[in-house]
C-alpha positions as protocol buffer text, in pm:
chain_id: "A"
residue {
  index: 1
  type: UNK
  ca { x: 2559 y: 2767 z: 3886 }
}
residue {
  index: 2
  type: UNK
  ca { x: 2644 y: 2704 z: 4234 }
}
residue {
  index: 3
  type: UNK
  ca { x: 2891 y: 2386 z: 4311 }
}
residue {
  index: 4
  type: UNK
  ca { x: 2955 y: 2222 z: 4638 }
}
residue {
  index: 5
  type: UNK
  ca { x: 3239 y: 2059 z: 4715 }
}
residue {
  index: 6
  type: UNK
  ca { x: 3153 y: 1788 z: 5022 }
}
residue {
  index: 7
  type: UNK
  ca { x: 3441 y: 1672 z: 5266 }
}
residue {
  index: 8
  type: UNK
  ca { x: 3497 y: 1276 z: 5234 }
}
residue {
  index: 9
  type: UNK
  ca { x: 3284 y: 1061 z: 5071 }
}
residue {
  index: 10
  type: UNK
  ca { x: 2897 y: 993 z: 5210 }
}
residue {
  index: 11
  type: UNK
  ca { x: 2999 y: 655 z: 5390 }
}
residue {
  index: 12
  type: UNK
  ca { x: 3274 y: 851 z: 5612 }
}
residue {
  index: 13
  type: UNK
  ca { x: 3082 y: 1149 z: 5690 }
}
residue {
  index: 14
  type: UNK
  ca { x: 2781 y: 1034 z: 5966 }
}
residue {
  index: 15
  type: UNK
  ca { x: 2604 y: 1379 z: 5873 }
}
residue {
  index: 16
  type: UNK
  ca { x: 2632 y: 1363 z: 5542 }
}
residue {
  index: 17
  type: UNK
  ca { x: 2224 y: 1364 z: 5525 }
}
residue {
  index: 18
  type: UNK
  ca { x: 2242 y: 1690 z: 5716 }
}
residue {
  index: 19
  type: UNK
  ca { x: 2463 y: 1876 z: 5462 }
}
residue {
  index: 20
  type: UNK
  ca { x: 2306 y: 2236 z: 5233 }
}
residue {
  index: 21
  type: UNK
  ca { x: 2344 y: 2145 z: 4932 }
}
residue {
  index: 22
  type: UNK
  ca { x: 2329 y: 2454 z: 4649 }
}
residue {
  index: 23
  type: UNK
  ca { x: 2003 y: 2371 z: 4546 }
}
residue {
  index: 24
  type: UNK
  ca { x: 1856 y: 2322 z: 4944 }
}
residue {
  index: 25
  type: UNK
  ca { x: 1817 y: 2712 z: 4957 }
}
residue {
  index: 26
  type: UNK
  ca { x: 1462 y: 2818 z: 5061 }
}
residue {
  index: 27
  type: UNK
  ca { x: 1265 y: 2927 z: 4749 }
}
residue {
  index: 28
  type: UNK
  ca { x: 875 y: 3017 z: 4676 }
}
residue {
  index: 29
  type: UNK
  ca { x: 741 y: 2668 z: 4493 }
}
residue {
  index: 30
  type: UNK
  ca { x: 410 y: 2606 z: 4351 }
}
residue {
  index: 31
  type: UNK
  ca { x: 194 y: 2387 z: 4451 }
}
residue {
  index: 32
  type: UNK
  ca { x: 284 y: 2092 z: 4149 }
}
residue {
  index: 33
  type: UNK
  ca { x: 669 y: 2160 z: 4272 }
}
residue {
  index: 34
  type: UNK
  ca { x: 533 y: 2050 z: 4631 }
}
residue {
  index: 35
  type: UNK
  ca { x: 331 y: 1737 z: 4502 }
}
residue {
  index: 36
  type: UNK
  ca { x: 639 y: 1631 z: 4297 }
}
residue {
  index: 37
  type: UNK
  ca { x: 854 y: 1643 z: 4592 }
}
residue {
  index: 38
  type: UNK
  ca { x: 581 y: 1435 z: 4812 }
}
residue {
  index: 39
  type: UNK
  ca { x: 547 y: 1165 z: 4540 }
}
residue {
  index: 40
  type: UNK
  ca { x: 948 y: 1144 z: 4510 }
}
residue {
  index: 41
  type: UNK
  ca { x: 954 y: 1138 z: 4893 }
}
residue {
  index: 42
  type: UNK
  ca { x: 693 y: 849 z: 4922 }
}
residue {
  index: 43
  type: UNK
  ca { x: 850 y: 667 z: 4615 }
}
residue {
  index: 44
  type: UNK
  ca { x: 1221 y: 664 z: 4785 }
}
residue {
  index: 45
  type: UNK
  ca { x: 1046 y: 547 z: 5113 }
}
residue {
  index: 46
  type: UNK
  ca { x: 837 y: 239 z: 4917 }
}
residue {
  index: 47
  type: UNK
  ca { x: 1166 y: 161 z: 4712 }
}
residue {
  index: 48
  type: UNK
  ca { x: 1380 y: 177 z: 5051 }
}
residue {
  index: 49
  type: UNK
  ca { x: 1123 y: -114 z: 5208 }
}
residue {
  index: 50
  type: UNK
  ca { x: 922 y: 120 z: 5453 }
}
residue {
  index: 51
  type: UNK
  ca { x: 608 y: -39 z: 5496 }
}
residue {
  index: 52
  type: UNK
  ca { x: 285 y: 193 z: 5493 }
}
residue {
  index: 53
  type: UNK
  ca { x: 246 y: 203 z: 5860 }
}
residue {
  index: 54
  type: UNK
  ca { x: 599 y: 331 z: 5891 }
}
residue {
  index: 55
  type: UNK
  ca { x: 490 y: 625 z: 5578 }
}
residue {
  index: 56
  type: UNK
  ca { x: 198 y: 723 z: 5802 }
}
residue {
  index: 57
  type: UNK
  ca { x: 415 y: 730 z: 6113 }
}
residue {
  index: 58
  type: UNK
  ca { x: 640 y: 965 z: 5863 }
}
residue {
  index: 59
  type: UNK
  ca { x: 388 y: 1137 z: 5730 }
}
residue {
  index: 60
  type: UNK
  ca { x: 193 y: 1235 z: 6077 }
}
residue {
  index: 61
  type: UNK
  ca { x: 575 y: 1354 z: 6212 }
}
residue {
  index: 62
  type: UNK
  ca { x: 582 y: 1551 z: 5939 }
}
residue {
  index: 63
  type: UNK
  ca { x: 244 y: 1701 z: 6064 }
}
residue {
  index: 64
  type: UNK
  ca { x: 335 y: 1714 z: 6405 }
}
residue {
  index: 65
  type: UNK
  ca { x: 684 y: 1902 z: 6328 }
}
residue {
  index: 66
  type: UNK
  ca { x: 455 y: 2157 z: 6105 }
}
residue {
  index: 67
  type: UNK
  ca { x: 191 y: 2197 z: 6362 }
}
residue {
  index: 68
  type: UNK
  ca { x: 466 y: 2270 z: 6666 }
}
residue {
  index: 69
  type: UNK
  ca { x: 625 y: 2506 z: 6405 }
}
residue {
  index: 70
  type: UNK
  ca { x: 307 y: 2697 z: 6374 }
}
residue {
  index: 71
  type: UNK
  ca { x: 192 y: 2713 z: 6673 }
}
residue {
  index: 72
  type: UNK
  ca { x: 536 y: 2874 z: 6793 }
}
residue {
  index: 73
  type: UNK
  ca { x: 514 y: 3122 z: 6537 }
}
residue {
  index: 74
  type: UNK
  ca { x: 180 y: 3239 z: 6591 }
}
residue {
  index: 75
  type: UNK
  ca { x: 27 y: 3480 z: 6870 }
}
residue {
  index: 76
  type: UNK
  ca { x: -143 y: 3268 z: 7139 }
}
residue {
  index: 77
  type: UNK
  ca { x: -459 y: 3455 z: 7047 }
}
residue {
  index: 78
  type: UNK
  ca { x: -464 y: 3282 z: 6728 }
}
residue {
  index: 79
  type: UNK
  ca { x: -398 y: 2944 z: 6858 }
}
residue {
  index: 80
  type: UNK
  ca { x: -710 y: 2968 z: 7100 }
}
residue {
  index: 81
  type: UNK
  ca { x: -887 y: 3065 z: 6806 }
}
residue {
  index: 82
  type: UNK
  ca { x: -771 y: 2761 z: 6621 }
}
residue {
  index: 83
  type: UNK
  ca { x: -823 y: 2502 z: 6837 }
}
């Protein structure tokens, strides 16, 4: 198993967020992997006081990001086609 060691602790590092972790590598997940990783993201935003306005404003830049990703990956034909 994979072990990272992390420079200074989370309160001194302002990036700490940002950091790979060994277990942040891309894999292939199924699709009950993906809906326990939304329901742990929208718990943790609930238990952190985000209101539900502020997890649909989350949840539509999520969308957004996904959408711009897409579109810049795909051949313009398909994006006329899409739209």
């Amino acid at each position: 198993m994979a072990r990272v060691v992390l420079k200074g602790r989370p309160e001194e590092d302002e990036d700490f967020m940002s950091q790979p972790t060994a277990s942040s590598a891309p894999q292939q997940q199924g699709p009950r992997a993906l809906r326990i990783l939304a329901k742990s993201v929208f718990r943790e935003l609930k238990s952190s006081g985000y209101s539900r306005s502020d997890i649909v404003a989350f949840a539509t830049e999520m969308l957004a990001l996904v959408t711009t990703d897409l579109r810049e990956e795909a051949p313009s034909e398909e994006i006329a086609a899409a739209e």
